[in-house]
N, C-alpha and C positions, 0 to 999 in steps of 0.2 A: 504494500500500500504506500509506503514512504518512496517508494519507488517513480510511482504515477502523478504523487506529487511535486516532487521532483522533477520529472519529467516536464510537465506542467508549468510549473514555476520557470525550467530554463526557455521555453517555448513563450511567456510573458517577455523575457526579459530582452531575449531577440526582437520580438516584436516592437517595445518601447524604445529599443537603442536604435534600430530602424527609422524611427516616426523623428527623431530628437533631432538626425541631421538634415532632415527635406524643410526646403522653406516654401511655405505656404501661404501667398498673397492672399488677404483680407481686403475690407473695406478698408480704405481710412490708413494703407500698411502694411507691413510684411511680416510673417511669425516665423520665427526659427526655433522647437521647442517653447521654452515660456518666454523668451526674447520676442520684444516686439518691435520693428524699426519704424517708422513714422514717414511718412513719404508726402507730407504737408511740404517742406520745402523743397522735396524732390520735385512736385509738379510744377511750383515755383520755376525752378532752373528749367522743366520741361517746355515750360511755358513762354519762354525767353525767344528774344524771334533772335533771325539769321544777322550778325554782327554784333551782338548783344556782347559784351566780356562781364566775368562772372571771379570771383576767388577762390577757388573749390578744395576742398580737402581732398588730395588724392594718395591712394594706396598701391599695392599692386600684386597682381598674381602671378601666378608661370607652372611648374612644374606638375601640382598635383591635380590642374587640370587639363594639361597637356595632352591633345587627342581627344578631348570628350565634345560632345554637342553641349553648343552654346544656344541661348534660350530662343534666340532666329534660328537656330535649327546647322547653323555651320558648323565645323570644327573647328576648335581652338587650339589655334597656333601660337603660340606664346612669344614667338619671335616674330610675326607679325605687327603691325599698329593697328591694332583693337581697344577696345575698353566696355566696360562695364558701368552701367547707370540705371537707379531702379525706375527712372521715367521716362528717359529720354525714345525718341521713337527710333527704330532701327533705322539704323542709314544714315543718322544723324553724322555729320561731320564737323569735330571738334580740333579747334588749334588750340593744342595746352603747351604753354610757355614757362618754365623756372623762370621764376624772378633772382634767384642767383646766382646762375650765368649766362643767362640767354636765351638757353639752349631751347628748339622747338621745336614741334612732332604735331603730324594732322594723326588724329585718331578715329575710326571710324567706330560708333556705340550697334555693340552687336550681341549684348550679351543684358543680363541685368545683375544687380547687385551694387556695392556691396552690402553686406547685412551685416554690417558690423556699427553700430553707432558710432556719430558724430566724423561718417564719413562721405565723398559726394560719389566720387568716381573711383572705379576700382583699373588701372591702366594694364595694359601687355606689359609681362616681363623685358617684352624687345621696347616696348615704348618710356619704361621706367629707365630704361637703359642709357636709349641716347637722351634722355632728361637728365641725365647725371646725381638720380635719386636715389638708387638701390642700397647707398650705405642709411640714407632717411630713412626708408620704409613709407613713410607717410608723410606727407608736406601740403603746405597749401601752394596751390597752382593758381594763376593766371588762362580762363579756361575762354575762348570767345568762339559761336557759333559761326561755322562755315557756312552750312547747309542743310538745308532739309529736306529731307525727300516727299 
C-alpha cells in the first residue's frame, strides 16, 4: 500500500515541476508558476509608433534556448539579431544602442518574454554581443522603433 502511494505522490510531483516552468499569458500579464509579470508598461513601449526612442532595461539569452521554436514559431539562433518583448508585434524592428560606447545592432522582436521583473527586452546572445554587454548581463539601453510590420 505505501507502495501506491508513493507511486502517486512521485507522479504529483512531476506533474507540479512540469506546470512551474510554462509561462502562461493572463489578462492584464504573464504567470510563470506564482510569479506574475505585469505587461501595463509592456503595451506602453508596444504602443510607441515607428521613431519613437524608449530606455529599456535589457537582458539576454543564448545557449539554453539554442535551436528551440520561438513564440513566431522560428528557431532561435542565438547568434542571430533577434530579441524578445512581451508586447511588441513580431517583425517589429528595433535599433538598441549602449549609451556607453556606441555601439548598435537592429534587432528584429520575434520571440516574447522576458519574465523576469523589472525587465523590457530580452536581446540574442549575438546581439548582446556586439553591444559590448555580456560582462553587464542587464543594462538599460537606448531602444528606438525602426518599423513595423
Amino acid at each position: 500500500m505505501k507502495r501506491v502511494y508513493f507511486s502517486g505522490f512521485l507522479v504529483l510531483l512531476l506533474f507540479l515541476a512540469g506546470c512551474a516552468g510554462r509561462v502562461y499569458k493572463t489578462e492584464g500579464g504573464y504567470r510563470q508558476g506564482h510569479k506574475f509579470f505585469s505587461t501595463e508598461e509592456a503595451k506602453k513601449q508596444a504602443a510607441a509608433g515607428k521613431g519613437e526612442v524608449m530606455n529599456l532595461v535589457c537582458s539576454y539569452y543564448g545557449t539554453k534556448f539554442h535551436g528551440r521554436k520561438t513564440s513566431n514559431g522560428e528557431t532561435f539562433d542565438m547568434f542571430k539579431m533577434t530579441c524578445a518583448h512581451k508586447e511588441m508585434e513580431f517583425g517589429t524592428m528595433l535599433k538598441v544602442t549602449n549609451p556607453d560606447n556606441g555601439k548598435s545592432v537592429t534587432v528584429k522582436v520575434n520571440d516574447r518574454g522576458p519574465f523576469v521583473e523589472n525587465r523590457d527586452i530580452d536581446l540574442s546572445y549575438g546581439a548582446a554581443k556586439e553591444l559590448g554587454m555580456l560582462h553587464d548581463g542587464v543594462k538599460k539601453m537606448q531602444v528606438e522603433i525602426l518599423s513595423k510590420p
